[in-house]
C-alpha positions as CSV (number, residue, x, y, z in Angstrom):
1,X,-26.5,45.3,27.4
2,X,-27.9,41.7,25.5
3,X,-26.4,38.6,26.5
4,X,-24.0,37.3,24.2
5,X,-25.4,34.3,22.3
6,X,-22.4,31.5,21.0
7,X,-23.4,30.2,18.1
8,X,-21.3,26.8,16.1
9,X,-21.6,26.8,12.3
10,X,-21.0,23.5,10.8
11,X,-20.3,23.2,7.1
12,X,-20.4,19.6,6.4
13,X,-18.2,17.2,4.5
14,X,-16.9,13.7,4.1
15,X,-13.3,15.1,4.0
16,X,-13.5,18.2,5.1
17,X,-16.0,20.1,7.5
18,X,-15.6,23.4,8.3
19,X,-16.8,24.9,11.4
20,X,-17.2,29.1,12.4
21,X,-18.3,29.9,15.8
22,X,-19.5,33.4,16.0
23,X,-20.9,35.7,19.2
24,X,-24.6,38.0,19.0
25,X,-25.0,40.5,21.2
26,X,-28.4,42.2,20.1
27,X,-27.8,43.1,16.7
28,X,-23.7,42.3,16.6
29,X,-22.4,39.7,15.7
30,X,-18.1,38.9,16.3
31,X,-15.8,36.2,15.2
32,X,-14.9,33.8,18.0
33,X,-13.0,30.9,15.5
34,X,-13.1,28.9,13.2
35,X,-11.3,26.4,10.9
36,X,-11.7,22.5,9.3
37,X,-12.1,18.8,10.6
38,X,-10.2,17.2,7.6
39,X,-10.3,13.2,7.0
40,X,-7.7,11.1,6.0
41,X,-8.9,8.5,3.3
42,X,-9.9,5.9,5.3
43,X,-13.4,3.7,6.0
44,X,-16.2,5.3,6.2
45,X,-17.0,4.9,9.9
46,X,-13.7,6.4,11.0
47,X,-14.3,9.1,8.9
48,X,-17.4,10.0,10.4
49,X,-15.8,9.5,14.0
50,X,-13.0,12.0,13.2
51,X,-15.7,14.2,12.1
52,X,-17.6,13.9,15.3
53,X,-14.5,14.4,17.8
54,X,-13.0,16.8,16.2
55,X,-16.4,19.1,16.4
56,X,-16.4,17.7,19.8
57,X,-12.9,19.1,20.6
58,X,-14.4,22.5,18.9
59,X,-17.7,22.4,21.5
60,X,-15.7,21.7,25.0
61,X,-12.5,24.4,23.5
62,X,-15.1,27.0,22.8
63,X,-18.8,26.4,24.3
64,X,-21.3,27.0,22.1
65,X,-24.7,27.8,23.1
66,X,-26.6,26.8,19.6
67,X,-25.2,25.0,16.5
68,X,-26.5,26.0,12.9
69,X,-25.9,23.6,10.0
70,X,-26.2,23.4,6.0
71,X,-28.8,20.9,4.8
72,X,-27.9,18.8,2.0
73,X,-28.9,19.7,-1.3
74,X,-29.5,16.8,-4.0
75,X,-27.2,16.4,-7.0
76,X,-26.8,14.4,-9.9
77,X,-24.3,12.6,-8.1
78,X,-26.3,10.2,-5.3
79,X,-23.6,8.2,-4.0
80,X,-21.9,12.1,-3.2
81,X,-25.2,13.4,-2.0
82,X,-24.9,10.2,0.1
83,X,-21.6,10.7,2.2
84,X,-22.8,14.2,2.4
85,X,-25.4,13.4,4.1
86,X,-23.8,10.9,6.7
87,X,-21.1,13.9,7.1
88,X,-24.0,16.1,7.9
89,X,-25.3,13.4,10.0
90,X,-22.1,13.4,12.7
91,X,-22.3,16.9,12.8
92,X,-25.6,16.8,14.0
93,X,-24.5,14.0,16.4
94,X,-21.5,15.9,17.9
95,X,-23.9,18.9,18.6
96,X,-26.5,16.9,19.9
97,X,-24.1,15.4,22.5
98,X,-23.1,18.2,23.7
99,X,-27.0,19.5,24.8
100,X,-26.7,21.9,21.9
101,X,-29.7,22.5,19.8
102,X,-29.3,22.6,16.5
103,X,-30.9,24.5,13.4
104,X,-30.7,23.7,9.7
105,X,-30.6,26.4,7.0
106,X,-30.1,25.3,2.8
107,X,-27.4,26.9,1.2
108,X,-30.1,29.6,-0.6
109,X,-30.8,30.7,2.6
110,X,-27.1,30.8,3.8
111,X,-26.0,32.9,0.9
112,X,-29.4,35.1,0.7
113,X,-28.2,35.9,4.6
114,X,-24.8,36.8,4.1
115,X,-24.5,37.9,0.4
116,X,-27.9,39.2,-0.1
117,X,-28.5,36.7,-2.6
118,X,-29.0,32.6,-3.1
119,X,-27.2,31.9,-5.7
120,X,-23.8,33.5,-4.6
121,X,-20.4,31.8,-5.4
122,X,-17.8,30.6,-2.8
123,X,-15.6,33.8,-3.0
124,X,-18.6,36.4,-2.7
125,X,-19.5,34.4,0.4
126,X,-15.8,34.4,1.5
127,X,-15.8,38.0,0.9
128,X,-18.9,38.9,2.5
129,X,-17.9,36.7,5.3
130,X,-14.7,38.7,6.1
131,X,-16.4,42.2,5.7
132,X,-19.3,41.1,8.2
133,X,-17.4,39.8,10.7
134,X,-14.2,42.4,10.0
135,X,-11.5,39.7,9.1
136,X,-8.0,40.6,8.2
137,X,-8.4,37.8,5.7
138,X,-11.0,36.0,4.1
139,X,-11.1,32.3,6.0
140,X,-11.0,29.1,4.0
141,X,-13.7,28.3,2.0
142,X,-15.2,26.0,4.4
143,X,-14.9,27.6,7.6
144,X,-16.5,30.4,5.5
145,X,-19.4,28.4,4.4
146,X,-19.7,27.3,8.3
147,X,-19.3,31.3,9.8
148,X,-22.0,32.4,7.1
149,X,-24.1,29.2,8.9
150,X,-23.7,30.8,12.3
151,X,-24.8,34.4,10.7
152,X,-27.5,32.9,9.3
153,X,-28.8,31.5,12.0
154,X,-27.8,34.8,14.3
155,X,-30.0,36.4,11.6
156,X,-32.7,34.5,11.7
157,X,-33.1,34.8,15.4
158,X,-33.0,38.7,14.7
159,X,-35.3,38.3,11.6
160,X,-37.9,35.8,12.3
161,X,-38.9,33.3,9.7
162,X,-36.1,34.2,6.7
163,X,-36.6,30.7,5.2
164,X,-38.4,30.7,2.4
165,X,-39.3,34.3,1.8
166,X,-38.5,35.0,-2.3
167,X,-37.6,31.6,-2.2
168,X,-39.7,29.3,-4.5
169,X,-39.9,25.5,-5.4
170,X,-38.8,24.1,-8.7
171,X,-38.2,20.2,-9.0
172,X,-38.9,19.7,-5.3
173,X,-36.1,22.1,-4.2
174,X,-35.7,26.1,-3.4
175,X,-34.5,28.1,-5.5
C-alpha cells in the first residue's frame, strides 16, 4: 500500500482564490476539500493578508504535504496581470510558512492534465474535475481551477517532466 501524499491547490486571485486539496495514493487520487478565500474591497495589503490567513486556516484545518500553484499568465491588461501576481505572491507566502514546498504549473499545463487539452474552458475543466475526482457536483469555478492544480501536480509526480511536452512558445509564452 503507497503512502498517501496531501497535496493544496491554490488558484489565485485578488478577490477570490480558490483552493482544492486532494490525496495520491500510487496512482489514486481522492478529494479531501476545497472552496474560496474571497476579499472584501478594501486596500490592497489587507487583501493580500486575507488571502494569506485564510490559506493559512486551510493548511493547519487540513495538513497538506505539498502545495501546487497556477503561474500567472500575461494579458493585455498589466495593472490586472499585476494584482494577479501579488495574489499569487501570498499564496506562495502562506505555503511557504507553513514548511510546504511549493510547485508552479501554467494554466496549459493545468488543463492539458486534467482535460487532455490546453486550451480547455472553465466548464470542461469543472467537468473533468468532478468526473476525476467522483464529485456529486461540479465545485466552483475556482476551487475547480485549484483541485485541477493539485491533479496536476499529483500527475506530474506520477508522470515526470509533463511541462512543456507538445507545448510550444509563441510571443514568449506556451501555447
Amino acid at each position: 500500500m503507497s503512502a498517501v501524499l496531501r497535496i493544496l491547490g491554490i488558484d489565485p486571485g485578488l478577490q477570490i482564490t480558490g483552493f482544492g486539496i486532494i490525496d495520491k495514493s500510487g496512482t489514486r487520487i481522492g478529494y479531501v476539500a476545497s472552496g474560496c478565500v474571497k476579499t472584501r474591497e478594501a486596500p490592497l495589503p489587507q487583501r493580500l493578508k486575507t488571502i494569506v490567513d485564510g490559506l493559512a486556516e486551510v493548511i493547519a484545518e487540513y495538513r497538506p504535504q505539498e502545495a501546487a500553484i497556477e503561474m500567472v499568465f500575461v494579458n493585455v491588461n498589466p495593472k490586472a496581470t499585476l494584482s494577479l501576481g501579488q495574489a499569487r505572491g501570498a499564496g506562495i507566502v502562506a505555503a511557504v510558512q507553513a514548511g510546504l514546498p511549493v510547485s508552479e504549473y501554467t494554466a496549459l499545463q493545468v488543463k492539458k492534465s486534467v482535460v487532455g487539452g490546453g486550451h480547455a474552458k472553465k466548464a470542461q475543466v469543472q467537468e473533468m474535475v468532478m468526473r476525476l475526482l467522483g464529485l456529486p457536483g461540479a465545485p466552483s469555478p475556482d476551487a475547480a481551477d485549484a483541485l485541477a492544480c493539485a491533479i496536476c501536480h499529483a500527475h506530474a509526480g506520477r508522470l515526470g517532466a509533463l511541462s512543456t511536452h507538445g507545448l510550444r512558445m509563441k510571443r514568449g509564452r506556451l501555447v
